[in-house]
N, C-alpha and C positions, 0 to 999 in steps of 0.2 A: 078587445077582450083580454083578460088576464089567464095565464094559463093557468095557474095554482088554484086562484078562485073557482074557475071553471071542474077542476079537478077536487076541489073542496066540496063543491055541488054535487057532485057525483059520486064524492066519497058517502054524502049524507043522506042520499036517496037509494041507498045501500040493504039490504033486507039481514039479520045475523044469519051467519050458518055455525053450528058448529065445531064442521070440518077446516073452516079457513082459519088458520092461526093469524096468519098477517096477510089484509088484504091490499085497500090501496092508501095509498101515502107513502112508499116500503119502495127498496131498489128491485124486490121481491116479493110476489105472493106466495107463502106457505098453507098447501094445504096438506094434513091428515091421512093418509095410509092407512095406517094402523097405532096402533101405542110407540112406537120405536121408531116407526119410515114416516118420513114427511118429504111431499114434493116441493121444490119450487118451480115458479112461473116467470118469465120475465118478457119482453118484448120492446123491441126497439124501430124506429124508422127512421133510415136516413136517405136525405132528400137533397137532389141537385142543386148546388149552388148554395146551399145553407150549411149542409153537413161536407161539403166536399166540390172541387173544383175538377173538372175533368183536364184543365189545361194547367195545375198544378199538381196534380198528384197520379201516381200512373193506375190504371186499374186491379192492378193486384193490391195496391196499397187500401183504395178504395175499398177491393171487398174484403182482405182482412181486419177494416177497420169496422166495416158493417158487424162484424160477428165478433169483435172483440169486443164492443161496446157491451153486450151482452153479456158477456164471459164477465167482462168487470161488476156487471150486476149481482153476478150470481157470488165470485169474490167477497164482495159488502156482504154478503148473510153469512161468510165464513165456513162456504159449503164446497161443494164439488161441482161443475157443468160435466153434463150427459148428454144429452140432443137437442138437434137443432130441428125446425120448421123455417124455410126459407124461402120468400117470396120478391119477385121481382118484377118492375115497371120497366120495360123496355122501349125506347121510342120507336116508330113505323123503320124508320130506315136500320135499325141494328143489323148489322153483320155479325154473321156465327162467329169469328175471330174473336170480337168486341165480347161476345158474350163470356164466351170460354175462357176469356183472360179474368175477366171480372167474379167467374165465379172458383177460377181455380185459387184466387186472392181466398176466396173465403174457405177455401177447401184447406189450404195450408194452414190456415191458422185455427182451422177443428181439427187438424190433424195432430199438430202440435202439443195442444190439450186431448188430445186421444174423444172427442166429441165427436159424436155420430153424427152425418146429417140424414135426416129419416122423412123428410116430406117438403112439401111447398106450394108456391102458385108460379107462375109465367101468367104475363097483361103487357099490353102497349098501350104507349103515350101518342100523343103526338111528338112529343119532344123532351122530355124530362124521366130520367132517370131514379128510383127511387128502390130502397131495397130494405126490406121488413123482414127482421129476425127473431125468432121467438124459441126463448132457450129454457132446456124443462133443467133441473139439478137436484140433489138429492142432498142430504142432512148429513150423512155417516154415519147414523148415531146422537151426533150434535143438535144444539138449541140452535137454531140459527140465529143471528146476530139482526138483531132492528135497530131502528134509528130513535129509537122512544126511550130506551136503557140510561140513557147519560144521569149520572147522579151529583149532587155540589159535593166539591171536591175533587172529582173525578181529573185525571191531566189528560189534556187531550194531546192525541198525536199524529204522527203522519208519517208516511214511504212518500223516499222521494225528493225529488224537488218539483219547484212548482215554478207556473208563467212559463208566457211565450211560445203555449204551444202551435200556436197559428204557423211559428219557424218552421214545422214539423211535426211536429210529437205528436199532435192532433190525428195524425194516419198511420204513424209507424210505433206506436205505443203496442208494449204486449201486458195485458192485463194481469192484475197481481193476486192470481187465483191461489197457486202457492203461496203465498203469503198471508192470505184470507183466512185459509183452511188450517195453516199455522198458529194463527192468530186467535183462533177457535179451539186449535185443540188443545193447546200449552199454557193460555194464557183467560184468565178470565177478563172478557170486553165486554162492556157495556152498553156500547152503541156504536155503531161504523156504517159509513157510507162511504162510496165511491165519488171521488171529486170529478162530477163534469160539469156544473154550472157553474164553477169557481169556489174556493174553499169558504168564502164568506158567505156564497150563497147557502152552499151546500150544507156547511157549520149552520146557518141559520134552520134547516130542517130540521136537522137533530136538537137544537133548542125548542123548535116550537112543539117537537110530537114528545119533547119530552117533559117541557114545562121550567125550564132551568134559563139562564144565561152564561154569558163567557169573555171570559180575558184573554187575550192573543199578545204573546211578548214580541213585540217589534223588530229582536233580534234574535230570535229565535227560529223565524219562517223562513225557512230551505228556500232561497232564490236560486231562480238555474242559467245557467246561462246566456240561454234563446230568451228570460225574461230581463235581462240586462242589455241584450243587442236591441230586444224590441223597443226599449225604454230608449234609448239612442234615437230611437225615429220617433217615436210619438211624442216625445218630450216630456211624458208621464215617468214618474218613477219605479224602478223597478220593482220596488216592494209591491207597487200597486198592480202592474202585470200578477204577482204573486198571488196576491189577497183575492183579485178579482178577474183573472183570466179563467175562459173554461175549457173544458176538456183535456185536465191533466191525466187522469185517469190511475192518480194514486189513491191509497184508502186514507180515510180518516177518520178516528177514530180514538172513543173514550174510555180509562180504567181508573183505577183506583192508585196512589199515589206508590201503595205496595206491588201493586203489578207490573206500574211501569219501571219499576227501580230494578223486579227480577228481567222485566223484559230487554231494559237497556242493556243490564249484566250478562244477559243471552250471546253467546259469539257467533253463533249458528245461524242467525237470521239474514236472510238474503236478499235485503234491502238495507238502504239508508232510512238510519228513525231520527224521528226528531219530535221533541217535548215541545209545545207550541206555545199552548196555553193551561186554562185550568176552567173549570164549570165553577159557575155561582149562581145565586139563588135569582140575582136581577136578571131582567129581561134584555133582552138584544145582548150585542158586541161590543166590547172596548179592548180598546190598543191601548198596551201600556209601552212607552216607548224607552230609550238607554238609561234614562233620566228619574225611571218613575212614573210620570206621567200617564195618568188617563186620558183618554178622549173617547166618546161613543164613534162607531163608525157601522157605514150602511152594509147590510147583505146585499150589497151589488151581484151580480152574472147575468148568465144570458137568460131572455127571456122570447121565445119566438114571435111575443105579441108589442117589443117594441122597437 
């Protein structure tokens, strides 16, 4: 099965309403309030052994990364996170220790973002650990930011550096909701998404919901550290960690060539930016590398069906 297509199927068997501003395909659903309030929706599931190592990472890391993953969601729409709904798979043997560790992880990191947590489920496994977070957030007033906006021309960019989060950064990432909601309020963005299937993947969303292509300058992509130590062992190059590792969980995102000149001129902003690439009219990605040079290259990331 492919996951995307599957989710294409289901985006298309979809009935309109015309409270939902943005439904699926979005790091976000937004719905409708009233003329001014708009909710959003988001929901995430992380799963033993896929999203997380119980013999690599300690359990608080675990649950603040369950509920950050979220928080990053709500970030990408350039909004605010307000509460949580939090649901847990516990296997037969749990010890109350085990649990209260794992969930005080997620406690600290709603706490941090002042997020309520307001409901949930408790279930057993037999053996597998799993934990499902579903974060409601609110507009402030604001359009919330989707991934369909990117316009040709538009330069795209990024917080951050990128790759190698498997070193780390996969658990102990703190989402870049400040900077979302920044990015919403001062600056006119056109489309933004949160990088967790890897920046090419992720970049590839934003081309297809918005109808556009894109150029990526080769020395321009913020490599980080943990994607140059990885590149040491995989024999892969670090650019490539960069372009195609997932779960960095900085934002990316598109504006206008005027916005990003006042946004770069910004001293205030509390992130590393970086100008990446630029939107064009063709389809897919190309790398232009020191030289000039084009070459088409794949939206590689992860995909749980391969």
């Amino acid at each position: 099965m492919n996951e995307f297509s599957f989710i294409k199927w289901i985006r298309g068997d979809q009935k309109k309403d015309k409270n939902v501003i943005i439904g699926i395909g979005d790091d976000c659903a937004s719905i409708r309030i009233n003329d001014d309030n708009v909710f959003l929706v988001t929901t995430d599931m992380l799963v033993e052994g896929t999203h997380f190592d119980l013999k690599k990472s300690t359990l608080g890391e675990i649950g603040s990364k369950s509920i950050a993953c979220s928080i990053s969601d709500i970030a990408a729409m350039g909004c605010s996170a307000k509460y949580a709904v939090v649901s847990i798979c516990f296997p037969h043997e749990t010890k109350t220790k085990f649990a209260r560790e794992l969930y005080r992880g997620i406690k600290k990191m709603a706490d941090a973002f002042n997020i309520k947590i307001i409901g949930g489920d408790i279930v057993s496994s037999k053996k597998t650990v799993v934990i499902n977070v579903t974060m409601y957030g609110r507009n402030e007033g604001l359009k919330p930011v989707s991934r369909s906006g990117a316009k040709v021309d538009d330069v795209i960019m990024v917080t951050g550096e990128l790759g190698g989060s498997i070193l780390g950064k996969h658990t102990t990432f703190n989402p870049r909701l400040k900077e979302g909601l920044l990015l919403n309020k001062k600056f006119n963005i056109n489309s933004m998404i949160d990088i967790s299937d890897g920046l090419t993947a992720d970049l590839g969303h934003i081309l297809e919901e918005s109808g556009v292509g894109a150029v990526l300058y080769e020395d321009e992509v913020p490599i980080s550290a943990d994607a140059k130590r990885l590149a040491r062992k995989t024999g892969l190059s670090a650019l490539h960690h960069a372009l195609h590792d997932g779960e960095d969980y900085e934002l990316l995102f598109t504006l206008s060539d005027k916005e990003s000149k006042k946004l770069l001129a910004s001293r205030s902003f509390p992130a590393r930016l970086s100008k990446i690439g630029h939107i064009n009219k063709s389809k897919g990605i190309k790398i232009q590398d020191t030289v000039g040079k084009l070459k088409r290259i794949k939206s590689i990331g992860y995909n749980h069906f391969k």
